[in-house]
Structure formats: structure tokens, C-alpha cells
N, CA, C and O atoms as a DFTB+ gen file, in Angstrom:
180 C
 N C O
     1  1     141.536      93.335     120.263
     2  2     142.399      92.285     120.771
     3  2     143.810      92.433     120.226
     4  3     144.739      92.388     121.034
     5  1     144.055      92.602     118.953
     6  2     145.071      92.779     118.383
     7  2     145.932      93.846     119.354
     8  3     146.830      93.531     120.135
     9  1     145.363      95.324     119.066
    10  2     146.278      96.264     120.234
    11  2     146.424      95.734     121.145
    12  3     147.539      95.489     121.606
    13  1     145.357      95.407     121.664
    14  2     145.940      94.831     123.076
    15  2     147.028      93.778     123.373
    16  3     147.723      93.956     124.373
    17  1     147.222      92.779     122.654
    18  2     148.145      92.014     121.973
    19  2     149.781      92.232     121.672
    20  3     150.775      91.538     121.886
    21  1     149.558      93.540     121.073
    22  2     150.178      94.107     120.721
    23  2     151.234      95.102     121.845
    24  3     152.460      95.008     121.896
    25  1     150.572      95.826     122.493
    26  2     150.869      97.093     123.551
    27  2     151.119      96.155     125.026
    28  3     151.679      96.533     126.055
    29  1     150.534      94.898     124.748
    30  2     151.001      94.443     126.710
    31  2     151.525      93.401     126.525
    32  3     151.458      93.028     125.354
    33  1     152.189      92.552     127.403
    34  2     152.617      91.052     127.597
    35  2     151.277      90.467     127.553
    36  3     150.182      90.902     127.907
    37  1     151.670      89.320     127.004
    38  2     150.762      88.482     126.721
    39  2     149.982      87.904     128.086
    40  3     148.759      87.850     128.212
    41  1     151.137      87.415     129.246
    42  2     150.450      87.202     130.323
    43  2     149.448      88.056     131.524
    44  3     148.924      87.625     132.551
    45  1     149.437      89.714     130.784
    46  2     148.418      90.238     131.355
    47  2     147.447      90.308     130.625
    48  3     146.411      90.642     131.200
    49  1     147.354      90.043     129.139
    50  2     145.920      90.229     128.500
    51  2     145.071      88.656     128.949
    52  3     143.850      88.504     128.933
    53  1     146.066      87.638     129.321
    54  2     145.548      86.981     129.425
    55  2     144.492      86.258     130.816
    56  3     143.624      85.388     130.883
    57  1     145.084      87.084     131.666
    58  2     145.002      87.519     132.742
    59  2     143.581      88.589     132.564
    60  3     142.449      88.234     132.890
    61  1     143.920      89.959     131.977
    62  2     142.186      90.334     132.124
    63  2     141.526      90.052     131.403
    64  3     140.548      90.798     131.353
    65  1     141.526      88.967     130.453
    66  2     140.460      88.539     129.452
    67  2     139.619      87.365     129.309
    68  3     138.680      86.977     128.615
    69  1     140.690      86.783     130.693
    70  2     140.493      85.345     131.105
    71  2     140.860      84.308     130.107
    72  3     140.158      83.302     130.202
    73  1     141.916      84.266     129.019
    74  2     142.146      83.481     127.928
    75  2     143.674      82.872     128.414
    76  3     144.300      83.658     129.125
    77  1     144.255      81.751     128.159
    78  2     145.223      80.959     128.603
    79  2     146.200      81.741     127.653
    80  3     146.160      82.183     126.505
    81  1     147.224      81.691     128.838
    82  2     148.417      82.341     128.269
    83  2     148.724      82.494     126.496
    84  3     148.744      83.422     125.688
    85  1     148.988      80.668     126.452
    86  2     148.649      79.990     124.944
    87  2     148.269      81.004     124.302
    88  3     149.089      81.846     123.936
    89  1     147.083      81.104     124.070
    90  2     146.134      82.201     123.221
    91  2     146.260      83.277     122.806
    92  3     145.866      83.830     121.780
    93  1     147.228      83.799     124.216
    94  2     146.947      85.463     124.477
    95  2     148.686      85.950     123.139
    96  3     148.916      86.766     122.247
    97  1     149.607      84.539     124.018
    98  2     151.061      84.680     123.278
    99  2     150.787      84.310     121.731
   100  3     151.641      84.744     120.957
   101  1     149.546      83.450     121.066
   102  2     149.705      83.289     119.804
   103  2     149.152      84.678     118.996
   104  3     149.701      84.961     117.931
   105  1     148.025      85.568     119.528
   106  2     147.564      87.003     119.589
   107  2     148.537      87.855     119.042
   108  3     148.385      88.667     118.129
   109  1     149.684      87.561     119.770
   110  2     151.168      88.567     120.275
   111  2     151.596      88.308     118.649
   112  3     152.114      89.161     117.928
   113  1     151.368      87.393     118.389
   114  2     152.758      86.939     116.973
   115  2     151.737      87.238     116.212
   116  3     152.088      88.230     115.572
   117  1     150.460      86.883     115.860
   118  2     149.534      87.230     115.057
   119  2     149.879      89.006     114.155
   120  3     149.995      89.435     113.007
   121  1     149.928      89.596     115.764
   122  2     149.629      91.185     115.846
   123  2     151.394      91.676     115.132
   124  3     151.533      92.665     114.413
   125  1     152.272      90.981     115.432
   126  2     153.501      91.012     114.767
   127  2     154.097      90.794     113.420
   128  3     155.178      90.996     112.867
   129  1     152.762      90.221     113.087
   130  2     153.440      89.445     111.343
   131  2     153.315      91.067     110.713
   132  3     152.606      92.021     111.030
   133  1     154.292      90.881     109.745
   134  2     154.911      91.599     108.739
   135  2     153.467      91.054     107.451
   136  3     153.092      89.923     107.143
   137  1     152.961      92.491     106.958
   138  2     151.876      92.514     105.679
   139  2     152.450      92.864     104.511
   140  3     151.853      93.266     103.513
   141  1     153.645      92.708     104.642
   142  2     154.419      93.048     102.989
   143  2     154.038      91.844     102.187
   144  3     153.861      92.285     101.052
   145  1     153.804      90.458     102.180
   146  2     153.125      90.487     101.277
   147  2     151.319      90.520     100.629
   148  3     150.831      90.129      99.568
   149  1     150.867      91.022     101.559
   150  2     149.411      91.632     101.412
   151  2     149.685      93.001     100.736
   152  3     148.768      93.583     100.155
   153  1     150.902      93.509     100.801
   154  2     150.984      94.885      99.964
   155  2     151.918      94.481      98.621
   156  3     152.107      95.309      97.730
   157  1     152.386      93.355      98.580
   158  2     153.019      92.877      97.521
   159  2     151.767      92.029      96.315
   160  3     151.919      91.684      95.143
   161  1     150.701      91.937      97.137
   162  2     149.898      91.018      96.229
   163  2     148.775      92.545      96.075
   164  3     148.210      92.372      94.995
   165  1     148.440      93.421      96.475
   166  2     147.602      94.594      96.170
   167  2     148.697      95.229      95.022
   168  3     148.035      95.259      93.985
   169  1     150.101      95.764      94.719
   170  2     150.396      96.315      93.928
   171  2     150.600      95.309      92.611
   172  3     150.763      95.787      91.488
   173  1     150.583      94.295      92.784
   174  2     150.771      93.114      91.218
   175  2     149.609      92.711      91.077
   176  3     149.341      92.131      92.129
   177  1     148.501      92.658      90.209
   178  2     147.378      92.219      89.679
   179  2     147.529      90.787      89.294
   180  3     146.587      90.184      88.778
């Protein structure tokens, strides 16, 4: 879901997955967040 999320507009995943736009566009930002600090909390103990 994520790639997919990721690689198309939101209004066609939502479209072949059958999930409301809503869903598909919150997917989109999900798949966008920045993990610096998931790599900021793995290098500090």
C-alpha cells in the first residue's frame, strides 16, 4: 500500500482499491514522512 501510495495519485489507488479518496490521500503523507528521527533515536541509546 505504501508504494502504491507513494508511486500514484491518491485518487487512482483509491479508485482500484475501492478506499475513499480520504484514505488513499492520508496513505500519500504517511508514505512521505521523513524517518530521521527513527534514525536519530537508533544511533543515541
Amino acid at each position: 500500500m505504501l508504494a502504491l501510495a507513494t508511486d500514484l495519485p491518491a485518487a487512482v489507488v483509491a479508485t482500484q482499491l475501492g478506499l475513499t479518496a480520504q484514505t488513499t490521500s492520508r496513505w500519500a503523507q504517511f508514505s512521505q514522512r521523513d524517518s530521521i528521527e527513527y534514525i536519530v533515536a537508533r544511533t543515541n541509546p
